[in-house]
C-alpha positions as a Markdown table, in Angstrom:
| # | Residue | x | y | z |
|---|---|---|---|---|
| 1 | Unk | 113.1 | 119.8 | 26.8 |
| 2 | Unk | 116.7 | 117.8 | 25.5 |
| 3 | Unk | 118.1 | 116.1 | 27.9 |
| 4 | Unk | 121.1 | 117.9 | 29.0 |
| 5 | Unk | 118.9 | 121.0 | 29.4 |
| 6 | Unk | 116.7 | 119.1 | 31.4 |
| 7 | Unk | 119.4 | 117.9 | 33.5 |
| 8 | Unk | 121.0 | 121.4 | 33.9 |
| 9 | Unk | 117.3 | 122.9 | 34.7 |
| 10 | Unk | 117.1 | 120.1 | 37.4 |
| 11 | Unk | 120.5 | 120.6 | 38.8 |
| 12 | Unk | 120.2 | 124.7 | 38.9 |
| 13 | Unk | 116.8 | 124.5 | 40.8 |
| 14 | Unk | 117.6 | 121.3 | 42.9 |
| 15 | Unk | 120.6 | 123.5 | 44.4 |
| 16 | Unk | 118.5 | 126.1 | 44.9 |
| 17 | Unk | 115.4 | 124.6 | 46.7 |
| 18 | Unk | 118.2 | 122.7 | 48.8 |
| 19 | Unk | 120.0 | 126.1 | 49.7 |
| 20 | Unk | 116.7 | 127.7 | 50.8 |
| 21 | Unk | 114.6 | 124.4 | 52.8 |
| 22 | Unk | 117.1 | 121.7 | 53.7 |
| 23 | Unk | 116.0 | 118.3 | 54.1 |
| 24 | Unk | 112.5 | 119.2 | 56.4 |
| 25 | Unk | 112.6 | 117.3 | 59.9 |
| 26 | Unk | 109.1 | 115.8 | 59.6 |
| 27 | Unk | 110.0 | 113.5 | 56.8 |
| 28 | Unk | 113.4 | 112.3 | 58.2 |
| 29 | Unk | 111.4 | 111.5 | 61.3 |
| 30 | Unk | 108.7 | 109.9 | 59.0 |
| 31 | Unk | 110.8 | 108.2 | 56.3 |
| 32 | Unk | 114.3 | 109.2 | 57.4 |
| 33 | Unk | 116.6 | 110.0 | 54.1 |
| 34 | Unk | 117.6 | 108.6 | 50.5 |
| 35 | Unk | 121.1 | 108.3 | 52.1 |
| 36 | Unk | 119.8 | 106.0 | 55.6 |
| 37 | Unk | 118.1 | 104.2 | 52.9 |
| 38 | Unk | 121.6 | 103.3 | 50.4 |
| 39 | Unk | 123.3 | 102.7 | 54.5 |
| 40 | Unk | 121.1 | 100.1 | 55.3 |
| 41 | Unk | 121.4 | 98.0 | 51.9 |
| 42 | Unk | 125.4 | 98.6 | 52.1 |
| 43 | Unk | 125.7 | 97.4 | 56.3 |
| 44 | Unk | 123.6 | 94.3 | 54.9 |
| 45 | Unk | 125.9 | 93.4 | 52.5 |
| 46 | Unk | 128.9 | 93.9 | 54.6 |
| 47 | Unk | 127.4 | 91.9 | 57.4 |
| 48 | Unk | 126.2 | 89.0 | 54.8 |
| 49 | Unk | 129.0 | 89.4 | 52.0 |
| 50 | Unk | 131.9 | 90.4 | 54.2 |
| 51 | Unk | 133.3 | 86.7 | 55.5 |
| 52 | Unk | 135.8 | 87.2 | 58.1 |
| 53 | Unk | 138.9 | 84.5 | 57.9 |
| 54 | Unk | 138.1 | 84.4 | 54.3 |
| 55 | Unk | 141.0 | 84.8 | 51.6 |
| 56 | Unk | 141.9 | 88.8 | 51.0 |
| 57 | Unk | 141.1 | 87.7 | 47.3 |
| 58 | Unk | 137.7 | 86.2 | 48.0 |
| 59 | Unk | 136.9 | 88.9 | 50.0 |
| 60 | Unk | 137.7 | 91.6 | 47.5 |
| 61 | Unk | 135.8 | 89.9 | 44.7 |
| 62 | Unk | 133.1 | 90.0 | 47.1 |
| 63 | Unk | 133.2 | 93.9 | 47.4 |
| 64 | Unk | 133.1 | 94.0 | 43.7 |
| 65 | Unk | 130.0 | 92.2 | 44.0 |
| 66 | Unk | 128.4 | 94.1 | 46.7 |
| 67 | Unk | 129.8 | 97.1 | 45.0 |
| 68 | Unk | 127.6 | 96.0 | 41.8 |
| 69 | Unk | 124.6 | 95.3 | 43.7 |
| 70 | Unk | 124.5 | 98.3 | 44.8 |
| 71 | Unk | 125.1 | 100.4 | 42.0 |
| 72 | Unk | 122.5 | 97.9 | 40.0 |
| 73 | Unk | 119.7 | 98.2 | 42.8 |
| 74 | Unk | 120.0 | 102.3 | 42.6 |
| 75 | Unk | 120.0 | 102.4 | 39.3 |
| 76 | Unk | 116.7 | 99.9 | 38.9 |
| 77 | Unk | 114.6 | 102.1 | 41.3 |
| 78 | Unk | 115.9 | 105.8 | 39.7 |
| 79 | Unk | 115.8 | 105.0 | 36.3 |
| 80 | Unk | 111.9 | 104.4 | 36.0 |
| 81 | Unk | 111.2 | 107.2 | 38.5 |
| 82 | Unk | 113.4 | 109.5 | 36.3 |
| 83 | Unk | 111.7 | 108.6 | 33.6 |
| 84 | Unk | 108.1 | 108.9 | 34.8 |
| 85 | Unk | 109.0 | 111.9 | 36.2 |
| 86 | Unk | 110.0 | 113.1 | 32.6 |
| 87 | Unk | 107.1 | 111.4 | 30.7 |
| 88 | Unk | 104.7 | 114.5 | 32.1 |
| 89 | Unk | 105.0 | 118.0 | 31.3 |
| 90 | Unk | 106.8 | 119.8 | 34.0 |
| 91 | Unk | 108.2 | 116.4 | 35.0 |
| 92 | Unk | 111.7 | 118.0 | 35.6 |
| 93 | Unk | 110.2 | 119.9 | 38.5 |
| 94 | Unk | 109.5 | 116.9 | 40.5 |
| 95 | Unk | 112.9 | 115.4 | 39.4 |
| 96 | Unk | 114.5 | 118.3 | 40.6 |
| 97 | Unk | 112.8 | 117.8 | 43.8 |
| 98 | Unk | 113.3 | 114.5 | 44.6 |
| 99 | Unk | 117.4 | 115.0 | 43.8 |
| 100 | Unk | 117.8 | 118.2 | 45.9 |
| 101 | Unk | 117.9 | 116.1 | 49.5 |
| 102 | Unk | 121.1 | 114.5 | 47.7 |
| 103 | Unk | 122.7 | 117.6 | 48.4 |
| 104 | Unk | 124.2 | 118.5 | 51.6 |
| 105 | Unk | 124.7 | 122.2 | 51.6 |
| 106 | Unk | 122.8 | 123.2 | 54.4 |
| 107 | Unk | 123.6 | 120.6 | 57.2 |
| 108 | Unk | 127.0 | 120.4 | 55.8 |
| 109 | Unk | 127.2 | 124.7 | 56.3 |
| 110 | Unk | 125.1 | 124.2 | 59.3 |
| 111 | Unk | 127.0 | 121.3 | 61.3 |
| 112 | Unk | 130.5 | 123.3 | 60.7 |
| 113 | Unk | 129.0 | 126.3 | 62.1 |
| 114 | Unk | 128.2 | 125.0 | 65.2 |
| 115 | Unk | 131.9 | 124.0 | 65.8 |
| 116 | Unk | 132.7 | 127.6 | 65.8 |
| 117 | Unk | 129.4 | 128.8 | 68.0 |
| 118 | Unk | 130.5 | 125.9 | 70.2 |
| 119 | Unk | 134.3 | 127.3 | 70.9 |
| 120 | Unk | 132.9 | 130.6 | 71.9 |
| 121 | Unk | 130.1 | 129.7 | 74.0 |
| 122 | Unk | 131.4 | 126.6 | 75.9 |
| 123 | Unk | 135.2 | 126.3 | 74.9 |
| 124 | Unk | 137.3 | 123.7 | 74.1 |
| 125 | Unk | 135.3 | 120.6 | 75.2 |
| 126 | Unk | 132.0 | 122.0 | 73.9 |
| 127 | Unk | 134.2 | 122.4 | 70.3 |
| 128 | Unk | 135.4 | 118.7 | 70.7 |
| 129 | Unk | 132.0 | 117.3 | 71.1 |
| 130 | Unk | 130.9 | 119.7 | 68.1 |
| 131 | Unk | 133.8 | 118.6 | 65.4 |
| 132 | Unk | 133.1 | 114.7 | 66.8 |
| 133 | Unk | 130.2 | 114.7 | 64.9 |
| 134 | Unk | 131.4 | 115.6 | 61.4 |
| 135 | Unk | 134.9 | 114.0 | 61.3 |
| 136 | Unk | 136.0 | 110.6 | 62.2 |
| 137 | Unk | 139.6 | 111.6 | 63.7 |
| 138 | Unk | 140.0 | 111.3 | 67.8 |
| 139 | Unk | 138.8 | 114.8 | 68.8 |
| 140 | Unk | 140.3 | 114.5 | 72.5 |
| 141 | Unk | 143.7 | 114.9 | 71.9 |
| 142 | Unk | 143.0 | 118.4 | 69.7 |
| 143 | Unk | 143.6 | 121.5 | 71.0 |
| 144 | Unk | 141.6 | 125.0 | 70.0 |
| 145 | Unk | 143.3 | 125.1 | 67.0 |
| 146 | Unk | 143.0 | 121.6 | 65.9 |
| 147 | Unk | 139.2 | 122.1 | 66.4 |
| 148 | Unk | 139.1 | 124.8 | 64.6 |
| 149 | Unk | 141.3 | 123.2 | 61.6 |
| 150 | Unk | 139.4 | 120.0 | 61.5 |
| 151 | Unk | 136.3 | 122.1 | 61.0 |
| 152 | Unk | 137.5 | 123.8 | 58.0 |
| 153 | Unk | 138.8 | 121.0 | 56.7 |
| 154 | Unk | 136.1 | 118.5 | 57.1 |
| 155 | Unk | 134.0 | 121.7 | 55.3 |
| 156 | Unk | 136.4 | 121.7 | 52.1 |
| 157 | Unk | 135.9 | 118.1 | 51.7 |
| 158 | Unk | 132.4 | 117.7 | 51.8 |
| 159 | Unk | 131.7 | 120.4 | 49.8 |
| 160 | Unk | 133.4 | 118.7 | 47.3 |
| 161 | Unk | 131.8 | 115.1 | 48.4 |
| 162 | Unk | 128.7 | 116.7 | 49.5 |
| 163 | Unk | 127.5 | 119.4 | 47.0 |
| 164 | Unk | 129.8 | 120.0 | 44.3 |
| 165 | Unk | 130.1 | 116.3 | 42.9 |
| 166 | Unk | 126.4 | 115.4 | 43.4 |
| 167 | Unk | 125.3 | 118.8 | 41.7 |
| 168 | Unk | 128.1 | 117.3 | 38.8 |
| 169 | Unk | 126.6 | 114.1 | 38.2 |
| 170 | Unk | 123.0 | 115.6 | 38.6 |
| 171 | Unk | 123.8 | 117.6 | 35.4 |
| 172 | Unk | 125.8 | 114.8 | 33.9 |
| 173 | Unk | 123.1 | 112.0 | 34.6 |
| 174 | Unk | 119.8 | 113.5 | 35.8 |
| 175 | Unk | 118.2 | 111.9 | 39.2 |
| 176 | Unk | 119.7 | 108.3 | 38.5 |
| 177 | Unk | 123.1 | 110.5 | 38.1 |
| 178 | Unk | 123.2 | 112.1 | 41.6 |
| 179 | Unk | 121.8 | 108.8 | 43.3 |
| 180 | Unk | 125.0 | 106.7 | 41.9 |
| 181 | Unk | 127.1 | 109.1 | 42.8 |
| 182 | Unk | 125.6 | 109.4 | 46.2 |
| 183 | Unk | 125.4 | 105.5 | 46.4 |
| 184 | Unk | 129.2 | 104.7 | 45.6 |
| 185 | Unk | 130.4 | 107.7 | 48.0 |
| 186 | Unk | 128.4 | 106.2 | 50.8 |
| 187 | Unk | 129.5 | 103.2 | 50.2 |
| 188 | Unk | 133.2 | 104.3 | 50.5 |
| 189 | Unk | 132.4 | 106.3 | 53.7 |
| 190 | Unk | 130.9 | 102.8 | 55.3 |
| 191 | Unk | 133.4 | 99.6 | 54.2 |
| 192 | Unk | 136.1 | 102.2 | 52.0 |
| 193 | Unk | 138.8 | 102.0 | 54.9 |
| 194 | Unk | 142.2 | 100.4 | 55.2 |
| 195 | Unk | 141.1 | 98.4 | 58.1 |
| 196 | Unk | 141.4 | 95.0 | 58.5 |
| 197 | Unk | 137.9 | 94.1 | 58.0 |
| 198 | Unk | 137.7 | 96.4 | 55.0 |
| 199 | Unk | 140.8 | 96.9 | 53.7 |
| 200 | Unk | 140.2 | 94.3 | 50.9 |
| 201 | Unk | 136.0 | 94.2 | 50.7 |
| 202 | Unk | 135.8 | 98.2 | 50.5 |
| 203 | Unk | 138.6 | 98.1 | 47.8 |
| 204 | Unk | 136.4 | 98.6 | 45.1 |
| 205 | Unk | 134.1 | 101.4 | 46.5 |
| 206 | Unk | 137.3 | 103.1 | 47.6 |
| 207 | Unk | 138.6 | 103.2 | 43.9 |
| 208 | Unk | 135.3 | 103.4 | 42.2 |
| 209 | Unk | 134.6 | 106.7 | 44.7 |
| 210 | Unk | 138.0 | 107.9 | 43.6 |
| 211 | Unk | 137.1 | 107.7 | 40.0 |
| 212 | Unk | 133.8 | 109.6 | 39.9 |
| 213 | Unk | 135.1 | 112.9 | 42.7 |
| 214 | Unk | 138.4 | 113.2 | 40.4 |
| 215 | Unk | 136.5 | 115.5 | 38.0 |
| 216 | Unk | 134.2 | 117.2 | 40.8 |
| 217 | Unk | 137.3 | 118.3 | 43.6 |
| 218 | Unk | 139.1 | 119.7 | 41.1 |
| 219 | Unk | 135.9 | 121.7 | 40.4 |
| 220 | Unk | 135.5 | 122.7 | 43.6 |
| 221 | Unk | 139.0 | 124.1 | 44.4 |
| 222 | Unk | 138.8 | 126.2 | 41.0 |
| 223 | Unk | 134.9 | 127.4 | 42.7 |
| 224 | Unk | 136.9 | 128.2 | 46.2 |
| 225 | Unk | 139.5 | 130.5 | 44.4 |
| 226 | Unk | 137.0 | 132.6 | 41.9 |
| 227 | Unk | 135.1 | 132.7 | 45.3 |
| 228 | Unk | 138.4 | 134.2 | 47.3 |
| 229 | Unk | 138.5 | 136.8 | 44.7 |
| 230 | Unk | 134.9 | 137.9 | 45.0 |
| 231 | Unk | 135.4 | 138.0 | 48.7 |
| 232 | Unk | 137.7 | 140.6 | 51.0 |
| 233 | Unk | 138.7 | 137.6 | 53.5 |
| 234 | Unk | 140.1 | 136.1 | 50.3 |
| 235 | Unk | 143.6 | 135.3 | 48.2 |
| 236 | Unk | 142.7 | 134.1 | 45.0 |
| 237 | Unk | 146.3 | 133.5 | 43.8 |
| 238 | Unk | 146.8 | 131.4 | 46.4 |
| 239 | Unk | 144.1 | 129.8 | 46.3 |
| 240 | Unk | 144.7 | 128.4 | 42.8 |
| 241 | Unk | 148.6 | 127.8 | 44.0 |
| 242 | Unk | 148.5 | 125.9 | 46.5 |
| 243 | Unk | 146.2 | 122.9 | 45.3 |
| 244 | Unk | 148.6 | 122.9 | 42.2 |
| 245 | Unk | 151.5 | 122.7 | 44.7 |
| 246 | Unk | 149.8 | 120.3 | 47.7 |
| 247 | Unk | 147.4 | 118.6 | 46.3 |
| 248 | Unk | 149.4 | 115.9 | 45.0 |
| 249 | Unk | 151.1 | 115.0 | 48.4 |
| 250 | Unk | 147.7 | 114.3 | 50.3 |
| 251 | Unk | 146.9 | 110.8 | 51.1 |
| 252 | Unk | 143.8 | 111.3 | 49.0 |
| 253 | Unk | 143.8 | 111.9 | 45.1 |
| 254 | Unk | 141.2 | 114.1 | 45.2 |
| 255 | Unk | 140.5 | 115.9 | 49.2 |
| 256 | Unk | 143.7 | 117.6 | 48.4 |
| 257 | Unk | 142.2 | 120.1 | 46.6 |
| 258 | Unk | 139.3 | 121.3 | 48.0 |
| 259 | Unk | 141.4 | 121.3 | 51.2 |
| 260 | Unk | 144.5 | 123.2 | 50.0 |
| 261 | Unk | 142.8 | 125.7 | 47.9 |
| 262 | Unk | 140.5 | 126.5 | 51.3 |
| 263 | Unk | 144.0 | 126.8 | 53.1 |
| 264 | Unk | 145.2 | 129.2 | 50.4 |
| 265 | Unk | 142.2 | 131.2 | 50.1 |
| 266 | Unk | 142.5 | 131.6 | 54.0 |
| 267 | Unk | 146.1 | 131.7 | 55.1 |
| 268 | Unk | 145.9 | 128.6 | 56.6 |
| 269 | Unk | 147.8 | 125.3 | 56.7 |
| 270 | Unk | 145.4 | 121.8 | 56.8 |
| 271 | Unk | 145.5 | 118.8 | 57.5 |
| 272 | Unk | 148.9 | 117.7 | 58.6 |
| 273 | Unk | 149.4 | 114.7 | 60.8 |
| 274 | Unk | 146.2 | 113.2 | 62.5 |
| 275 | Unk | 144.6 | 110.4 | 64.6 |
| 276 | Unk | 142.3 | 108.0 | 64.2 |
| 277 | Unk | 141.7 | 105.7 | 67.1 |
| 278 | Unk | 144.8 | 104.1 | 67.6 |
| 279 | Unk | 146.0 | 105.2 | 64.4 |
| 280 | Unk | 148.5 | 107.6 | 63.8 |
| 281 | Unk | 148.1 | 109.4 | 60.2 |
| 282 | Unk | 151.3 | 111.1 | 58.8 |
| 283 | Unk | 149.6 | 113.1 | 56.2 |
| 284 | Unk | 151.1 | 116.1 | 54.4 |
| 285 | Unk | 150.1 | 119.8 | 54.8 |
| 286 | Unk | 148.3 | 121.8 | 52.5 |
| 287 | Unk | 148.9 | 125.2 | 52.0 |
| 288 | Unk | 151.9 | 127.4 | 53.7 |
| 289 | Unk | 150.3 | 129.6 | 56.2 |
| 290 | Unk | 149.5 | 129.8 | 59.6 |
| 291 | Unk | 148.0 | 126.7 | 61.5 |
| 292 | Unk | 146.7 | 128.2 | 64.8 |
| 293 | Unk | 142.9 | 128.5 | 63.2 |
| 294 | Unk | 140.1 | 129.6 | 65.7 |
| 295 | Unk | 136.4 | 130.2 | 65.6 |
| 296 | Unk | 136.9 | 133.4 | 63.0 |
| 297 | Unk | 138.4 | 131.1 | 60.6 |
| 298 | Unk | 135.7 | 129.1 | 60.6 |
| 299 | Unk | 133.3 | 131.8 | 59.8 |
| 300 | Unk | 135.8 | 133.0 | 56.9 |
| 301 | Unk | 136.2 | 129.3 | 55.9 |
| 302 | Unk | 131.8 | 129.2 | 55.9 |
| 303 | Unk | 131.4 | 132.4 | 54.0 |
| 304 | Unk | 133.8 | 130.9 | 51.3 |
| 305 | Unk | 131.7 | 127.9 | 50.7 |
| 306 | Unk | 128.8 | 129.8 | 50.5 |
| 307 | Unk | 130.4 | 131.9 | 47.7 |
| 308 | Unk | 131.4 | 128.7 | 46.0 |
| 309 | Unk | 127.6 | 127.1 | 46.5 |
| 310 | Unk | 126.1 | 130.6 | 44.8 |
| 311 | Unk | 128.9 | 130.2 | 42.0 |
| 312 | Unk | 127.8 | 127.0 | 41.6 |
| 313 | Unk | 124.7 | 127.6 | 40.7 |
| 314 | Unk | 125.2 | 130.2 | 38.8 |
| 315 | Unk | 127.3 | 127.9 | 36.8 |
| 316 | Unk | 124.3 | 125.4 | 36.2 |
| 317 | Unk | 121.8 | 128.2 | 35.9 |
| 318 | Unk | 124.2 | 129.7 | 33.3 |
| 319 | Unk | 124.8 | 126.4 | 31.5 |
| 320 | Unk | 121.1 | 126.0 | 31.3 |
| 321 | Unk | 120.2 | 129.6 | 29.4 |
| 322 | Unk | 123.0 | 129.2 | 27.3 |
| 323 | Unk | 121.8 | 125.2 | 26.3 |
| 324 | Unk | 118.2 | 126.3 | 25.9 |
């Protein structure tokens, strides 16, 4: 099997064995995840690497460093095991199993959908402690409808982050692919903030992480609207309008999209100004529509992923026939 079939083999099966099982609770209790794994080399580099008092230019030549060792270390352990894996007939299979726990599609469905189960069965404070867990924005201050809206939007982004871009770079690169990706976007989530002990050491995962989702949220928005037009909840056209028209004003180059094309395909308006500790974010809005979400939104915003997930492999599995 050529490589790029092999890869788009992997990808279409690793999507679909994540879909249906997850990442089983047995082995995160026994070996905890690939993810915990890239955490705790990245938190000992910041603590070791990360000099506080030293100059901003040190310390962002350091990042670049810690932003190499990191990439370097993944790619020395996934490169042989790809390759072994390959080396014996039906290798693929195993390849394919080893990258599917790099994809997020069931927590990530999972977690958001207890944010809306939460609202109805134990109301606002049972939603706040529900969203606290899957965005890093000060839940306390949000009412129903900022719940609700930080929910959906937290959904659009890591299914962009989460599933689409790691499925991307599983077809692009095979298992050593989807573990850089999933390296460098961890490592953005952990030191990639504009804080002042990170603001110059995460600079380089920040940009790097910018660089390799600019291809994949774009992806993901176009996924969203063909998915609002298979779906009754949905409104393709504005879906594919209001990335085209929002996108650009979002404080990220690339959450934008995924986020405003969820907003069109729903009616909704994301985002918007937020808080982060004692930050105050001014961010922009994406989409035009109305911004008082509740639980049912959720639910429409959760059957739109799913969509996009099935389309997404239907893309890879379609990629594959046609390759082979």
């Amino acid at each position: 099997m050529g490589f790029l079939v092999a890869n788009l083999a992997i990808t279409a099966v690793a999507i679909a064995l994540e879909a249906a099982a997850g990442y089983p609770r047995r082995l995160y209790a026994a070996i905890r995840h690939p993810v915990v794994w890239i955490g705790a080399l990245i938190g000992w580099l910041d603590r070791r690497w990360n000099r506080e008092g030293a100059p901003a230019r040190s310390r962002k030549l350091a990042g670049v460093a810690a932003l190499a060792a990191i990439v370097l270390i993944t790619a020395a352990v996934t490169v042989p095991l790809a390759a072994a894996c390959r080396a014996v007939p039906g290798g693929w299979l195993l390849e394919a199993l080893l990258a599917c726990p790099l994809l997020a599609q069931r927590s990530l469905l999972g977690h958001v959908a207890a944010v809306a189960e939460a609202l109805r069965s134990g109301g606002l404070l049972a939603g706040r402690n529900a969203v606290a867990q899957i965005v890093g924005r000060d839940p306390t201050e949000l009412d129903a409808a900022g719940v609700s809206r930080a929910a959906i939007e937290s959904l659009a982004e890591n299914l962009s982050d989460g599933v689409v871009a790691p499925a991307f770079w599983l077809a692009v690169g095979g298992l050593p692919g989807i573990a850089l990706y999933k390296a460098i976007n961890t490592a953005d989530s952990m030191i990639g903030h504009r804080t002042a002990r990170h603001g110059d050491f995460g600079w380089a995962a920040a940009r790097f992480d910018d660089a390799v989702n600019l291809l994949p949220a774009r992806l993901t928005a176009l996924l969203l609207a063909v998915a609002a037009a298979l779906l009754p909840i949905g409104r393709p056209l504005s879906a594919l309008r209001a990335p085209w028209r929002d996108a650009g004003r979002h404080r990220s180059p690339n959450a934008g999209w995924p986020e405003a094309a969820t907003a069109g395909a729903l009616g909704l308006r994301l985002n918007g100004p937020k808080r982060y500790g004692d930050t105050r974010v001014e961010d922009a809005w994406m989409g035009c529509g109305r911004p008082d979400a509740g639980p049912a939104d959720i639910d429409d915003a959760l059957q739109l992923s799913r969509m996009a997930c099935v389309l997404l492999f239907t893309l890879a599995a379609t990629l594959w026939w046609l390759a082979g």
